[in-house]
C-alpha positions in Angstrom: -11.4 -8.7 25.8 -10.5 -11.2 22.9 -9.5 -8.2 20.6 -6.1 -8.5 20.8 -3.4 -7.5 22.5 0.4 -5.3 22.9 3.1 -7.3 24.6 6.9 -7.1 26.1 9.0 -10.1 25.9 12.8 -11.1 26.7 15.3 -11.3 24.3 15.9 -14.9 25.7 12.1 -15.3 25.6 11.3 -15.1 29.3 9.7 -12.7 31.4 6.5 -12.5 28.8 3.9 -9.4 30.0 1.1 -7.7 28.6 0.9 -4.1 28.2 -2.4 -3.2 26.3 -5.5 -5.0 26.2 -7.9 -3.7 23.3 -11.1 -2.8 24.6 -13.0 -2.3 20.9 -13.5 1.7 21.6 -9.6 1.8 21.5 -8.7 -0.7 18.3 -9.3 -3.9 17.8 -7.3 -7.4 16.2 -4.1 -5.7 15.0 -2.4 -7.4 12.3 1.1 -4.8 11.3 4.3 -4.5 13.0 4.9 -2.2 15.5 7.0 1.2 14.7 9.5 2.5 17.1 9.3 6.5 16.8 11.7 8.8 17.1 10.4 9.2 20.1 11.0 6.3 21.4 7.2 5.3 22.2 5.8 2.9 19.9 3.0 3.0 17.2 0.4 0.8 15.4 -2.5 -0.1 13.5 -5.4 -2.0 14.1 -7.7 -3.7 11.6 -10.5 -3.0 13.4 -12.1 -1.2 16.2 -11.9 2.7 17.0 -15.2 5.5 17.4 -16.4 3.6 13.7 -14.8 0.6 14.2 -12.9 1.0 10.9 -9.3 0.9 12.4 -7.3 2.9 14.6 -3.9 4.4 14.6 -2.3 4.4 18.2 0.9 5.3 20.5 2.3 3.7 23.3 5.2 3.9 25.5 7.0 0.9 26.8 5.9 1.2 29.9 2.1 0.7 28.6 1.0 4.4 28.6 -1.8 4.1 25.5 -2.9 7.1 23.4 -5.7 7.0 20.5 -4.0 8.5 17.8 -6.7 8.2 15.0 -10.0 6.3 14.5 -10.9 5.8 10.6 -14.2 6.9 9.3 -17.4 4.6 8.5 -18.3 3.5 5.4 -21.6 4.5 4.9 -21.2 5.7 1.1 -20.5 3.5 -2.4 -19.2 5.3 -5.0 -19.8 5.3 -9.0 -18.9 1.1 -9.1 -20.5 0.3 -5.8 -17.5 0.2 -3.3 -17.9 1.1 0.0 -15.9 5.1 0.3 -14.9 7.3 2.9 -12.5 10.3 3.2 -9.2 8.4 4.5 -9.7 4.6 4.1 -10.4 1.9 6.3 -9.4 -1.0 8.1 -5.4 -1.0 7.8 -3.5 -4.5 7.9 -0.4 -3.3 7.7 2.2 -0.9 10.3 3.3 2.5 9.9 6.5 3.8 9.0 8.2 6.9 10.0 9.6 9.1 6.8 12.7 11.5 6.7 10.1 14.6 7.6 9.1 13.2 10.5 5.1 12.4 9.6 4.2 8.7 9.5 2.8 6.9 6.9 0.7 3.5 6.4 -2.1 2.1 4.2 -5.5 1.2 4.5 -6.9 -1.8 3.0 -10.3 -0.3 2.1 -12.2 2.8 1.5 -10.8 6.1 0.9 -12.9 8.2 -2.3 -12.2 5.0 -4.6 -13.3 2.8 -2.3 -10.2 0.9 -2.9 -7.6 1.7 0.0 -5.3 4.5 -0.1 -1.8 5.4 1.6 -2.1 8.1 3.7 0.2 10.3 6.0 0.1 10.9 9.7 1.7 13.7 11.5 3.1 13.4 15.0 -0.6 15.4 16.4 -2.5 12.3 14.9 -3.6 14.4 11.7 -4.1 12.0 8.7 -4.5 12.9 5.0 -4.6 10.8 1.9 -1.4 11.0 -0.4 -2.8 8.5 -2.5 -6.2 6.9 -3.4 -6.4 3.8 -5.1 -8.8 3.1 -7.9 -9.2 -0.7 -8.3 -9.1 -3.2 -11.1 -7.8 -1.7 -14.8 -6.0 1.2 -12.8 -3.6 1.5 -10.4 -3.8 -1.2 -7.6 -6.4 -2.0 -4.8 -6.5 -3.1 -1.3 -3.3 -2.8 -0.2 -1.8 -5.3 2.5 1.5 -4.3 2.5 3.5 -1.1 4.6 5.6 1.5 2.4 8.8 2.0 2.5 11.4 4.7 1.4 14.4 5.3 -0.7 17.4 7.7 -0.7 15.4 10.1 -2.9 12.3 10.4 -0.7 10.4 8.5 -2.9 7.7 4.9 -1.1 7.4 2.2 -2.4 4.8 -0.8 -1.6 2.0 -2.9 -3.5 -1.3 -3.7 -4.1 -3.1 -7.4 -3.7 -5.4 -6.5 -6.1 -6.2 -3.8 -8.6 -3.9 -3.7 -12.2 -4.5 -5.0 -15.4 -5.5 -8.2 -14.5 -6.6 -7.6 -11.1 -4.2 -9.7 -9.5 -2.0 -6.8 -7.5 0.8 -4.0 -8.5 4.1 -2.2 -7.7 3.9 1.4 -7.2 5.9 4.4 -6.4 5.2 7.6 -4.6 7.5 10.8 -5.1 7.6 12.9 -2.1 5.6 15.6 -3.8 2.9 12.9 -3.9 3.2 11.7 -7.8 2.1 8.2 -8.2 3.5 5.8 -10.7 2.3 1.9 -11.1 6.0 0.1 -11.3 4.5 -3.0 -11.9 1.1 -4.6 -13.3 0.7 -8.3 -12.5 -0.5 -10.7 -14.7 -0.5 -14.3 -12.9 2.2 -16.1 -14.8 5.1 -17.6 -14.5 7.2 -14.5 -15.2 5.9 -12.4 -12.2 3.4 -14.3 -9.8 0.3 -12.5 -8.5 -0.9 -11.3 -5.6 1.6 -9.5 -3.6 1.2 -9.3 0.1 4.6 -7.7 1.2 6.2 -4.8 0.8 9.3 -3.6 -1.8 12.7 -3.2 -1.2 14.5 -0.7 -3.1 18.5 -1.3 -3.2 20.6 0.2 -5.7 18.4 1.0 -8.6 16.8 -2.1 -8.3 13.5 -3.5 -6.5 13.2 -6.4 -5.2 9.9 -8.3 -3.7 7.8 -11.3 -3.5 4.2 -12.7 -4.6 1.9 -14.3 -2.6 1.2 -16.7 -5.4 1.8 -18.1 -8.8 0.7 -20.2 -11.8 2.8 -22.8 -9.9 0.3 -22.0 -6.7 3.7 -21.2 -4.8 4.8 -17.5 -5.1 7.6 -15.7 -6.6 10.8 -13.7 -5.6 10.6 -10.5 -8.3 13.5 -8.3 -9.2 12.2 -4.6 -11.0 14.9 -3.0 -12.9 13.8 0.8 -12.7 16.4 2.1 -14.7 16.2 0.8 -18.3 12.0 1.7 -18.7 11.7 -2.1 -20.0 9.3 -2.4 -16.7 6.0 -3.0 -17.9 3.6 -0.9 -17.6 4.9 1.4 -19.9 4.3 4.7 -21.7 3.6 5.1 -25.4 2.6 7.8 -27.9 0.4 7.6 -30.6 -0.5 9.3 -33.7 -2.6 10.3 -35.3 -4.7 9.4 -32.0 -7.8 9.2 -34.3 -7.3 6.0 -36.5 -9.7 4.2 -38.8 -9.5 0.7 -39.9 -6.8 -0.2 -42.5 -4.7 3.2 -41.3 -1.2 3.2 -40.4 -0.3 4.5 -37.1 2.9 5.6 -35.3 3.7 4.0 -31.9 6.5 5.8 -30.2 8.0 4.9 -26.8 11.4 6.9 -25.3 13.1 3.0 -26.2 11.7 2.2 -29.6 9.3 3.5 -32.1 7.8 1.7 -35.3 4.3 2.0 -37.2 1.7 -0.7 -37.0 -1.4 -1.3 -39.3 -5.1 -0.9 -37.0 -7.0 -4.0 -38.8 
């Protein structure tokens, strides 16, 4: 059907079959890995396809049994700064993965209420809900490319391509009560990169991943130390909150505090 397909290969790379052709109705052009449940069937994404032909989220067994888990919703609205919304997102471009409660999570590169992906959960049933909804460029991350992943503590992990400061991608965390914190805002130099495409990997207090580019146009390998706060962005205090020109304000942070002149 020349919209992609699910296939079986040999560890010694014979014996190649196909076990799912996508027909449009039932996905289309997947792009993420494949999870193993556990369940033992398999599940994916597709970019395309399903009733809207947003995306789908499917199960299948080894044996080729196929079940529609999840089709996301059109986007027929634009929100406040003209990007296309929906409830759940659209169009994911990366796999799932399965958490320590059992549900399934992924993220979608578009849509959602700020029109600029979310990460949403999945339950076994195929009943999805957003646990988070990005809001673009100045915030917290947009369009999303990468899968999450999960720590000890429950908390997942992942990036943005876009969205942040400079609008060139971020580092976030997810508690498992759904609290959202932007690790990381890129700014496209030689200290960090820009654009990140994978996924985080948290290992011993520290997180490590790569950007898809750089100032040097090559990318970067990225190490985020979580545990000192010196991770930018960070959190400061100020008062009074009201300052006029030539005033003298105090900027506290948990690390440091001083006072600064507002010229």
């Amino acid at each position: 059907n020349d919209k992609g397909t699910i296939f079986r290969i040999g560890l010694d790379g014979n014996n190649f079959s196909v076990i799912h052709h996508f027909s449009g109705a039932d996905g289309e052009n997947p792009e993420g890995q494949l999870l193993v449940g556990s369940d033992g069937q398999l599940y994916g994404t597709t970019l395309q396809g399903g009733s809207s032909r947003r995306g789908a989220i499917y199960r299948i067994s080894t044996a080729g049994v196929f079940t529609l888990l999840y089709s996301f919703p059109s986007l027929s609205e634009f929100g406040s700064i003209g990007t296309a919304i929906n409830a759940t997102g659209a169009n994911p471009r990366a796999g799932l993965m399965q958490a320590a409660d059992g549900n399934y999570y992924g993220t979608a590169y578009q849509g959602g209420p700020g029109g600029n992906g979310t990460v949403f959960r999945m339950t076994p049933d195929g009943n999805v809900t957003v646990l988070h909804a990005f809001a673009g460029p100045s915030r917290d991350g947009g369009f999303p490319l990468s899968s999450v992943v999960q720590d000890a503590q429950g908390n997942f992990y992942g990036t943005t391509r876009h969205g942040g400061y400079m609008d060139v991608g971020t580092a976030y965390r997810i508690s498992s009560s759904g609290e959202f914190s932007m690790l990381h805002g890129f700014v496209d130099s030689g200290i960090d990169g820009s654009n990140p495409n994978a996924t985080l990997l948290p290992l011993n207090g520290t997180i490590y991943g790569a950007s898809f580019n750089s100032s040097s146009g090559l990318g970067t390998l990225f190490r985020l130390d979580t545990g000192t706060g010196g991770v930018l962005p960070i959190e400061i205090s100020v008062t009074p909150a009201d300052i006029l020109t030539n005033q003298t304000a105090t900027i506290a942070h948990e690390l440091w505090s001083g006072s600064s002149s507002i010229i």
